[in-house]
N, CA, C and O atoms as a Tinker XYZ file with bonds, in Angstrom:
   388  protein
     1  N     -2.166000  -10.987000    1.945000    73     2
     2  CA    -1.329000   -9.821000    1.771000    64     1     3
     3  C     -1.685000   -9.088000    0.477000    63     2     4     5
     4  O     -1.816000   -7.864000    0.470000    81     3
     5  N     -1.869000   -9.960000   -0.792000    73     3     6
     6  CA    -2.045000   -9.355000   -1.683000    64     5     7
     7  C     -3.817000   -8.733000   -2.250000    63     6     8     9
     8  O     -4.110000   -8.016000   -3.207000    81     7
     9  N     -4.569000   -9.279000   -1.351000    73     7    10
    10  CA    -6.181000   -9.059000   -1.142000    64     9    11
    11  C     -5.873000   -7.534000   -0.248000    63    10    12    13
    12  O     -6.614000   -6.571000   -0.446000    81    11
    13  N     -4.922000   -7.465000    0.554000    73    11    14
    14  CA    -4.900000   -5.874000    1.192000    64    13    15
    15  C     -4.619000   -5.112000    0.264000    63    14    16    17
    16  O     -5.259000   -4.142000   -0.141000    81    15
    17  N     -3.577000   -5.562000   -0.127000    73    15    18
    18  CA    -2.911000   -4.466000   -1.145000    64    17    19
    19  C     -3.680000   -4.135000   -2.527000    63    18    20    21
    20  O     -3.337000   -3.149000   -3.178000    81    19
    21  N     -4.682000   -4.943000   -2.944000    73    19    22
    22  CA    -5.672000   -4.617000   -3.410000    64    21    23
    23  C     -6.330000   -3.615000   -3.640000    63    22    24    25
    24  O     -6.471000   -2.740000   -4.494000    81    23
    25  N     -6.999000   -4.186000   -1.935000    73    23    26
    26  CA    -7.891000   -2.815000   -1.517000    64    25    27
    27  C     -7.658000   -1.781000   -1.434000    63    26    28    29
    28  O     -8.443000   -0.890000   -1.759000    81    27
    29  N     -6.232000   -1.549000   -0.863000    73    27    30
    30  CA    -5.663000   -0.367000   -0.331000    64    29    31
    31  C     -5.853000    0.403000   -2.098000    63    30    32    33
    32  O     -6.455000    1.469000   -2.229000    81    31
    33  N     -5.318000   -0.248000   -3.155000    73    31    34
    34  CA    -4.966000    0.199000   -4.211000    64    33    35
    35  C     -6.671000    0.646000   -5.060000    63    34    36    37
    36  O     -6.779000    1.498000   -5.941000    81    35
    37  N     -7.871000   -0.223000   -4.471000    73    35    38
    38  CA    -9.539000   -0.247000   -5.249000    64    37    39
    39  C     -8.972000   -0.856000   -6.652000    63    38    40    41
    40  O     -9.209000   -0.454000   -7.791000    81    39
    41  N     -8.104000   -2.013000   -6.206000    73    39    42
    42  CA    -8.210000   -2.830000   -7.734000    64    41    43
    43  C     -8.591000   -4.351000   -7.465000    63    42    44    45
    44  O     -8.553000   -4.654000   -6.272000    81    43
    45  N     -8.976000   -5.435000   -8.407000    73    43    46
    46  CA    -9.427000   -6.477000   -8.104000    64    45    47
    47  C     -8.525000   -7.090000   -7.715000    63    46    48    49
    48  O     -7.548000   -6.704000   -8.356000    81    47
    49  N     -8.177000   -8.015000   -6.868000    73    47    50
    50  CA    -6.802000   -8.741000   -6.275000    64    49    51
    51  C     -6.392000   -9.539000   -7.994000    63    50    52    53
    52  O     -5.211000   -9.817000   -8.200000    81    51
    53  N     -7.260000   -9.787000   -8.903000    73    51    54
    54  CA    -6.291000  -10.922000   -9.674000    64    53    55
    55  C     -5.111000   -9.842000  -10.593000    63    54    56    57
    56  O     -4.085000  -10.181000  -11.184000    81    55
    57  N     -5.695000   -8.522000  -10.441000    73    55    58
    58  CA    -4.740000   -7.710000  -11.105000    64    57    59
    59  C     -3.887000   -7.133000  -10.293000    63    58    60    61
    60  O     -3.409000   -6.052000  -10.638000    81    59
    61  N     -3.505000   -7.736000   -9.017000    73    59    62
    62  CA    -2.476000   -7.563000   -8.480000    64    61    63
    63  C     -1.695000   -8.988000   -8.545000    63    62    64    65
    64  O     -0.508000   -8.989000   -8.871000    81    63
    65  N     -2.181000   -9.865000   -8.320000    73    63    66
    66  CA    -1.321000  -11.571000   -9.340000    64    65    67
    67  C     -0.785000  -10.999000   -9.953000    63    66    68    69
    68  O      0.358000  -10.571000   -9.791000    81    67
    69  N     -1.559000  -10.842000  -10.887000    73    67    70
    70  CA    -0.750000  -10.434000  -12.552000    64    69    71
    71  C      0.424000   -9.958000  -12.393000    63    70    72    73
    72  O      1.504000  -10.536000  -12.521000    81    71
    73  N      0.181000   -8.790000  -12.084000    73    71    74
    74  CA     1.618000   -7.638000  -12.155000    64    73    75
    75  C      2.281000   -8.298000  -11.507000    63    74    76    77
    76  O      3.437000   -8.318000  -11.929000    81    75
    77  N      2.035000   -9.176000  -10.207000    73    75    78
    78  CA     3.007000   -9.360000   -9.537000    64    77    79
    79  C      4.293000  -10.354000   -9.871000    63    78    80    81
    80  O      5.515000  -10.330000   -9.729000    81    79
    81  N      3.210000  -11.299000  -10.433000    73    79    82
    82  CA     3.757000  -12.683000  -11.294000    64    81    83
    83  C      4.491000  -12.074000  -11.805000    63    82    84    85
    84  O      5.588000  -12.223000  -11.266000    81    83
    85  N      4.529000  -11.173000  -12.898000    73    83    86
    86  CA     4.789000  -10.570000  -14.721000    64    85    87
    87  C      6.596000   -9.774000  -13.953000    63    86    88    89
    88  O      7.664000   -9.646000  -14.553000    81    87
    89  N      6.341000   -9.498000  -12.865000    73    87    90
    90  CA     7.546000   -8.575000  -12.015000    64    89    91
    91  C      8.873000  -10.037000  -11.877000    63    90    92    93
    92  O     10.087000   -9.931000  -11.701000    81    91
    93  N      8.256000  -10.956000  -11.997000    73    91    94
    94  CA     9.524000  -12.005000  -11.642000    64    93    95
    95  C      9.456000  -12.065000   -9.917000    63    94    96    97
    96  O      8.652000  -11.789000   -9.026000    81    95
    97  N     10.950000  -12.655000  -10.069000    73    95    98
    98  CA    10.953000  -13.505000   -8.725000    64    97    99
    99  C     11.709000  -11.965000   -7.589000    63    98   100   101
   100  O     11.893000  -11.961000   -6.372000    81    99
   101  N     11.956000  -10.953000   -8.519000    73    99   102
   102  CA    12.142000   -9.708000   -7.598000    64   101   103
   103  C     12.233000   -9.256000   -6.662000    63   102   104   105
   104  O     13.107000   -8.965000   -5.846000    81   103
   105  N     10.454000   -9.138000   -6.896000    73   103   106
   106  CA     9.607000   -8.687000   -5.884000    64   105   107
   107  C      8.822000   -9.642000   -5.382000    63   106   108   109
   108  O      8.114000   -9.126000   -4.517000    81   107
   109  N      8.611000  -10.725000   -5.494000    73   107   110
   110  CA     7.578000  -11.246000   -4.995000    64   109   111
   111  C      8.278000  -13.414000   -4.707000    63   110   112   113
   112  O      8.873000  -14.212000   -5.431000    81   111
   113  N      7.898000  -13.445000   -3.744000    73   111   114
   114  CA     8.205000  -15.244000   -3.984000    64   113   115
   115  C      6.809000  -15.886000   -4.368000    63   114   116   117
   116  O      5.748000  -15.454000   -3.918000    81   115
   117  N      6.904000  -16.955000   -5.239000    73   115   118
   118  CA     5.575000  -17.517000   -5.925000    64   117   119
   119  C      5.740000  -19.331000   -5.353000    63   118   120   121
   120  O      6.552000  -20.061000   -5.922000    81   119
   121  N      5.289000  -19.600000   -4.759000    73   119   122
   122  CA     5.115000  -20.719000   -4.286000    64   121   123
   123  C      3.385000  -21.559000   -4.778000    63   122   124   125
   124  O      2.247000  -21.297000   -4.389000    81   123
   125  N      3.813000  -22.435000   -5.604000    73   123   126
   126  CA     2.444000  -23.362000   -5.664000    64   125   127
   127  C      2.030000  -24.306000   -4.510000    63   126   128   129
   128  O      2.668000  -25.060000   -3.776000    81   127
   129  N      0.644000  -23.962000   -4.631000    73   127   130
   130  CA    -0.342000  -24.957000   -3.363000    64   129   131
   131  C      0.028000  -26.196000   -3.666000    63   130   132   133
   132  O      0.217000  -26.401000   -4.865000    81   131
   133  N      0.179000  -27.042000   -2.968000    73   131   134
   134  CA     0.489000  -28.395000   -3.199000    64   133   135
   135  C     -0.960000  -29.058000   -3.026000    63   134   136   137
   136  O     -1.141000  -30.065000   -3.710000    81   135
   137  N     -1.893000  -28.686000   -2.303000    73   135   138
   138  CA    -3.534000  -29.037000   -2.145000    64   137   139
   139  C     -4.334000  -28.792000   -3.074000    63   138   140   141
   140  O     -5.493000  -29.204000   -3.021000    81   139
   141  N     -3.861000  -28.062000   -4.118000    73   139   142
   142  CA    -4.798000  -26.930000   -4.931000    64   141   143
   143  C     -3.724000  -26.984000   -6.182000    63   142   144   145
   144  O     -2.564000  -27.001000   -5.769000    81   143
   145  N     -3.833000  -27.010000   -7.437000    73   143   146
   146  CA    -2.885000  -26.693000   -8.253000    64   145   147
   147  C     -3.729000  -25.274000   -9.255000    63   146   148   149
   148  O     -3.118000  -24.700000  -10.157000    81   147
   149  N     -4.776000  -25.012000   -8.974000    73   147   150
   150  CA    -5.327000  -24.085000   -9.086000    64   149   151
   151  C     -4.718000  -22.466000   -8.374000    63   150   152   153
   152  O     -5.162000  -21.393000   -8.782000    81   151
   153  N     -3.877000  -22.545000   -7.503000    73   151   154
   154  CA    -3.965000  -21.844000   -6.391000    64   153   155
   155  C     -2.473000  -21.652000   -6.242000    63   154   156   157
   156  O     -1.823000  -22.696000   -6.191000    81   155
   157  N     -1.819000  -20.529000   -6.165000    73   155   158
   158  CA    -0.596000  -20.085000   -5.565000    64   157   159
   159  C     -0.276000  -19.335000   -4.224000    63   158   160   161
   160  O     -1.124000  -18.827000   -3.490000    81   159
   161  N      0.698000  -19.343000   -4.076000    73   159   162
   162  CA     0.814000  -18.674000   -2.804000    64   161   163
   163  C      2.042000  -17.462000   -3.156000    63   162   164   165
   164  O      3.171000  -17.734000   -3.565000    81   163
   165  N      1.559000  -16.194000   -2.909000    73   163   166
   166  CA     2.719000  -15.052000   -3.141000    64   165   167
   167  C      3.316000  -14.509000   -1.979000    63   166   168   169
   168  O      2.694000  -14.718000   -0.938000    81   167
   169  N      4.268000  -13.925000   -1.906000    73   167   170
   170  CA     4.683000  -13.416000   -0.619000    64   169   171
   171  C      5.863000  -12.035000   -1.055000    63   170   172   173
   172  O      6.785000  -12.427000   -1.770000    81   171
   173  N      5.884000  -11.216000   -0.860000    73   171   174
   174  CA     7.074000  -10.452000   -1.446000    64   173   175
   175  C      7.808000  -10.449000   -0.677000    63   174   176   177
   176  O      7.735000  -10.590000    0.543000    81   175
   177  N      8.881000  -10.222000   -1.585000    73   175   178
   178  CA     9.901000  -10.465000   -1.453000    64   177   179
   179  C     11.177000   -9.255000    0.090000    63   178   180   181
   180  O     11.206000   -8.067000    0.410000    81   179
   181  N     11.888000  -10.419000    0.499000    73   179   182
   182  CA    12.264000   -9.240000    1.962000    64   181   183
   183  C     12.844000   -7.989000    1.492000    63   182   184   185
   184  O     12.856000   -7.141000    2.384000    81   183
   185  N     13.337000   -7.591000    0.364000    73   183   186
   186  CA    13.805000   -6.267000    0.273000    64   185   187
   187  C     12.405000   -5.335000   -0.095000    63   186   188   189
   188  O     12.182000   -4.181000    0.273000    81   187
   189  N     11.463000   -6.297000   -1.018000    73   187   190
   190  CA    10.282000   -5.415000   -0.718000    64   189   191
   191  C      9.220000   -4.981000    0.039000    63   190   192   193
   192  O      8.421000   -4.081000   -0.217000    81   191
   193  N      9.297000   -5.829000    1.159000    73   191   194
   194  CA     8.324000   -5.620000    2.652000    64   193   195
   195  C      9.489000   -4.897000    3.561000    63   194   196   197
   196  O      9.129000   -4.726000    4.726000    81   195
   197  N     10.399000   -4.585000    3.349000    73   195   198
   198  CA    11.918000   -3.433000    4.059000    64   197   199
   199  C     10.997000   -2.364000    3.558000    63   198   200   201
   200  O     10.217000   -1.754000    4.289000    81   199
   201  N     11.178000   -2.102000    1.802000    73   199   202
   202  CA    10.611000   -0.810000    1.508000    64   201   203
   203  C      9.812000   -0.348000    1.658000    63   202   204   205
   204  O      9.819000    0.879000    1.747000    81   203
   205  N      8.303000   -1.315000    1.809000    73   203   206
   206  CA     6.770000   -0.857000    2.350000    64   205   207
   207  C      6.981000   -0.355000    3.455000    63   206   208   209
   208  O      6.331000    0.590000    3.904000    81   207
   209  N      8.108000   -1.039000    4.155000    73   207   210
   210  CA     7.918000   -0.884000    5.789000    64   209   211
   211  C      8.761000    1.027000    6.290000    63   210   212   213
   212  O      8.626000    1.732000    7.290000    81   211
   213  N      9.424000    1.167000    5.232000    73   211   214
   214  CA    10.726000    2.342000    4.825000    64   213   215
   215  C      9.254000    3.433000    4.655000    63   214   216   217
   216  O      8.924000    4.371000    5.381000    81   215
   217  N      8.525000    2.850000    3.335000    73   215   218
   218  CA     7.334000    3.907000    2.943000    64   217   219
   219  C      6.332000    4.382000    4.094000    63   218   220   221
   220  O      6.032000    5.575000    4.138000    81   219
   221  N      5.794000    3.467000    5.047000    73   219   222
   222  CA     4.286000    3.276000    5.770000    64   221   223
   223  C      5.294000    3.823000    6.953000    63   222   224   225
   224  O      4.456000    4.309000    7.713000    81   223
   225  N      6.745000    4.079000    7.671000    73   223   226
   226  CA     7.497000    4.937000    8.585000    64   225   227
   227  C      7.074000    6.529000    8.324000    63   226   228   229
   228  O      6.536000    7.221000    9.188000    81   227
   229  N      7.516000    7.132000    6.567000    73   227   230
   230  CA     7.185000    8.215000    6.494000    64   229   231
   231  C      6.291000    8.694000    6.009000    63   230   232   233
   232  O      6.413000    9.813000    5.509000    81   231
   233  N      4.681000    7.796000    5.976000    73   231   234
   234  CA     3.675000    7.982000    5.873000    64   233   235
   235  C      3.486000    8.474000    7.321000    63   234   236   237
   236  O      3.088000    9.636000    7.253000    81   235
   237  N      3.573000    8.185000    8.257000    73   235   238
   238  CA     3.325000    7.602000    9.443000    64   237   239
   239  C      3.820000    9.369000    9.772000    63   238   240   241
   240  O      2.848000   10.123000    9.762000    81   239
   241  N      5.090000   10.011000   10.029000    73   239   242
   242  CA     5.235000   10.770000   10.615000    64   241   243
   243  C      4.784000   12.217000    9.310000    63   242   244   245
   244  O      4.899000   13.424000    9.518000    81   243
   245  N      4.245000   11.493000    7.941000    73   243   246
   246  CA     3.574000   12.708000    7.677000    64   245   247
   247  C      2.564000   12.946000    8.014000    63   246   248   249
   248  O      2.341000   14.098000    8.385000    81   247
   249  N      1.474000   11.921000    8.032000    73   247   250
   250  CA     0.135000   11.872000    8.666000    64   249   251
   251  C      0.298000   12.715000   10.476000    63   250   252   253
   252  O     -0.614000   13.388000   10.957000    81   251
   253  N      1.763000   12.424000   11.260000    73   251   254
   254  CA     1.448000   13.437000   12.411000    64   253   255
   255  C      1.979000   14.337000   12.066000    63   254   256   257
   256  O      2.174000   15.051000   13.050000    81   255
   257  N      2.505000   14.934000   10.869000    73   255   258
   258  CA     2.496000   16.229000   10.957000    64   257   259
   259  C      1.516000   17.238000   10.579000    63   258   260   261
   260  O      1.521000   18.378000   11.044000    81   259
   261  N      0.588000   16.757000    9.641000    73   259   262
   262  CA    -0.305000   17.506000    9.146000    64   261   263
   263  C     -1.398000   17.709000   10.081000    63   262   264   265
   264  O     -2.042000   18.725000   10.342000    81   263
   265  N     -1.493000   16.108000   10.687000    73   263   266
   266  CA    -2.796000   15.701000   11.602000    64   265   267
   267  C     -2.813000   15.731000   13.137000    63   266   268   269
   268  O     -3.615000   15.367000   13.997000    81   267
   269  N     -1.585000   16.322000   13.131000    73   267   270
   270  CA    -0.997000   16.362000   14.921000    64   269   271
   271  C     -1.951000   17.515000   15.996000    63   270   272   273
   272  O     -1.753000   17.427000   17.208000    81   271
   273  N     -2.677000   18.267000   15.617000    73   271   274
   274  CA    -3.241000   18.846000   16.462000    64   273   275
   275  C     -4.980000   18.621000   16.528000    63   274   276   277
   276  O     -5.798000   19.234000   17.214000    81   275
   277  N     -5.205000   17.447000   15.497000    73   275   278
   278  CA    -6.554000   17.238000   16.128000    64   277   279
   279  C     -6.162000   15.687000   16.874000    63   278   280   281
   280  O     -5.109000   15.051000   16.916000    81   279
   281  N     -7.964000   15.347000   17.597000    73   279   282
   282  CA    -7.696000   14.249000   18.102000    64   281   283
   283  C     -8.467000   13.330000   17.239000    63   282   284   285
   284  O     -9.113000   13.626000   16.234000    81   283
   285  N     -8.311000   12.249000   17.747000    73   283   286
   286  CA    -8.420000   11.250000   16.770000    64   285   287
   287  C    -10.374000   11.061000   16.433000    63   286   288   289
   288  O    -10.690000   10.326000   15.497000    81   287
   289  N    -11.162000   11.549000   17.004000    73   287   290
   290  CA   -12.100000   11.496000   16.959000    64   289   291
   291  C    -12.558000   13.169000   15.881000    63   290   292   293
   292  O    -13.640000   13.396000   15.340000    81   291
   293  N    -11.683000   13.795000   15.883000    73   291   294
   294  CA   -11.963000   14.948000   14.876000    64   293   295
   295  C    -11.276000   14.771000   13.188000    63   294   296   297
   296  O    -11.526000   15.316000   12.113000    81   295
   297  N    -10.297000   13.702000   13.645000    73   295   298
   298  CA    -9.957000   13.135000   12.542000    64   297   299
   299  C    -10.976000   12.378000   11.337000    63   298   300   301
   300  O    -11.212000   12.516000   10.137000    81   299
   301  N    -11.513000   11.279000   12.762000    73   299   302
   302  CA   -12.957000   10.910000   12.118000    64   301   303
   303  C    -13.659000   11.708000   11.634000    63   302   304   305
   304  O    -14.038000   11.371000   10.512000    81   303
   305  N    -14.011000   12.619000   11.962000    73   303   306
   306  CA   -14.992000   13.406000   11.604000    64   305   307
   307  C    -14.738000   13.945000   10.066000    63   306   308   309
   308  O    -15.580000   14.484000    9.347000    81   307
   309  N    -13.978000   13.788000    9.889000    73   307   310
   310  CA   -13.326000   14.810000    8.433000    64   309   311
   311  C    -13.551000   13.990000    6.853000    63   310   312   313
   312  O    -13.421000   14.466000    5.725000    81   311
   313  N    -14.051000   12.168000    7.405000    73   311   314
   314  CA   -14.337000   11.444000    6.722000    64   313   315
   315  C    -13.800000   11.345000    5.659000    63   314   316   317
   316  O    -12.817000   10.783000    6.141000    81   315
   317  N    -13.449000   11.418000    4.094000    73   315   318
   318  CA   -12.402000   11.401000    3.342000    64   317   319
   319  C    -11.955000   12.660000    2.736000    63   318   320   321
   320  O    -11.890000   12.895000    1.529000    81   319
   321  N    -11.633000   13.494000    3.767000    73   319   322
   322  CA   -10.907000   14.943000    4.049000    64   321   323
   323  C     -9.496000   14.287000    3.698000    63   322   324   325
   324  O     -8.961000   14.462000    2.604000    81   323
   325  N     -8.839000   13.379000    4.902000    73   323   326
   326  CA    -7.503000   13.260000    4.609000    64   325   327
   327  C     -6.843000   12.500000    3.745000    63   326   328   329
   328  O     -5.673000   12.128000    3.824000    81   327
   329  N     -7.892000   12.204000    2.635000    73   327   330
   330  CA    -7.482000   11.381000    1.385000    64   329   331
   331  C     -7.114000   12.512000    0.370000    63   330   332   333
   332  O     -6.162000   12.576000   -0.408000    81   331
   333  N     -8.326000   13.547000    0.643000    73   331   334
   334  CA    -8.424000   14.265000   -0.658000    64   333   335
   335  C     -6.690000   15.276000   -0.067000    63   334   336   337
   336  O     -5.793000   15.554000   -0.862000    81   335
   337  N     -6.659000   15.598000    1.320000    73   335   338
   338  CA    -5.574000   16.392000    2.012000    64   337   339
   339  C     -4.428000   15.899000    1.233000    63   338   340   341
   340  O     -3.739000   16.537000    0.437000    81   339
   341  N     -4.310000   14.429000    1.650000    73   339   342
   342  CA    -2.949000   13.509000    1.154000    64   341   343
   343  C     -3.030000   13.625000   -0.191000    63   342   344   345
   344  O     -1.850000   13.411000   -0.470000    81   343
   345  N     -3.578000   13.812000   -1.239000    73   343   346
   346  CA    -3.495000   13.929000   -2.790000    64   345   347
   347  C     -3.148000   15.420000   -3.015000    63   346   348   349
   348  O     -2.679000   15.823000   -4.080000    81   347
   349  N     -3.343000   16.025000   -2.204000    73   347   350
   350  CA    -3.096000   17.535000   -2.665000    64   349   351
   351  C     -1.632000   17.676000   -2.017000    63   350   352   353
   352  O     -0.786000   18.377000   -2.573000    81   351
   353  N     -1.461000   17.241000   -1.263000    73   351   354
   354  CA     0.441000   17.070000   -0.640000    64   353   355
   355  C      1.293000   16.465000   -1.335000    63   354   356   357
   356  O      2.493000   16.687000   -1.171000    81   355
   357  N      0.871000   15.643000   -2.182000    73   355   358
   358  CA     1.267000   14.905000   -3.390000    64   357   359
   359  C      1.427000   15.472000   -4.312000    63   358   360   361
   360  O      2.484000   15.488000   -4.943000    81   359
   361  N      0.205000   16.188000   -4.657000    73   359   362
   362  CA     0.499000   17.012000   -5.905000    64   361   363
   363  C      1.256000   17.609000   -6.005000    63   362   364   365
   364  O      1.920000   17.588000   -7.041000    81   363
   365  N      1.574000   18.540000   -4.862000    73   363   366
   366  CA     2.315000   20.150000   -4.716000    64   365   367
   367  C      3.771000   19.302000   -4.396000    63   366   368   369
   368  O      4.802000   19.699000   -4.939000    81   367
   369  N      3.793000   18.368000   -3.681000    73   367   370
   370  CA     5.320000   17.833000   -3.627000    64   369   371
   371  C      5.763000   17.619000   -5.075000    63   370   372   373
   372  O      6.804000   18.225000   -5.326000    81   371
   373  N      5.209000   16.859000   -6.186000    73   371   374
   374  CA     5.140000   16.679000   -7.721000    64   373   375
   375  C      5.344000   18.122000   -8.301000    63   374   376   377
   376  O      5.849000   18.105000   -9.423000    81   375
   377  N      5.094000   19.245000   -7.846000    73   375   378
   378  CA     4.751000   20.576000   -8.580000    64   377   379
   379  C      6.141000   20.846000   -7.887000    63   378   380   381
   380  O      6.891000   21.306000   -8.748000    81   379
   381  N      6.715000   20.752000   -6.794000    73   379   382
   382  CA     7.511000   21.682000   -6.473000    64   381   383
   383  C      9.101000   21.030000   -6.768000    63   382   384   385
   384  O     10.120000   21.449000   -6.219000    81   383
   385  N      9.026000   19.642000   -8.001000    73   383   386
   386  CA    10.440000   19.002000   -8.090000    64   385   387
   387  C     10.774000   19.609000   -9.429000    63   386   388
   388  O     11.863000   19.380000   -9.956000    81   387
């Protein structure tokens, strides 16, 4: 979970440990390997996989609103069009509070 969230973020997973650890028992449950004492196991916490799940809903129906009239193969095509799209919807949402 936390190797996705990583990626999603282009940071190294141990600097998502970190923060996560450093956040307390919050956000995240920390369970040690009993095989491994090297090795933990994280899991966040249920009010915070509610909110990812709250966030990635109205990701979800912004991505069809912007992206609703192509098809998904013209989508492809646009290659990291709708990254740079989604940062500029961001911005102007930021500009317009």
């Amino acid at each position: 979970m936390f190797n996705v969230l990583a990626r999603l973020m282009k940071v190294d997973p141990s600097f998502v440990t970190n923060r996560s650890c450093s956040k307390g028992r919050d956000c995240c449950v920390i369970k040690p390997c009993t095989r491994d004492a090297r090795v933990i196991h994280l899991s966040l916490a249920d009010k915070v996989s509610k909110r990812f799940a709250i966030i990635a809903a109205e990701q979800e129906k912004l991505d069809w609103f912007v992206f609703r009239d192509l098809a998904g193969q013209e989508v492809g095509k646009l290659g990291n069009r709708p990254s740079a799209i989604r940062r500029r919807l961001q911005k102007a949402a930021w500009q317009t509070n």
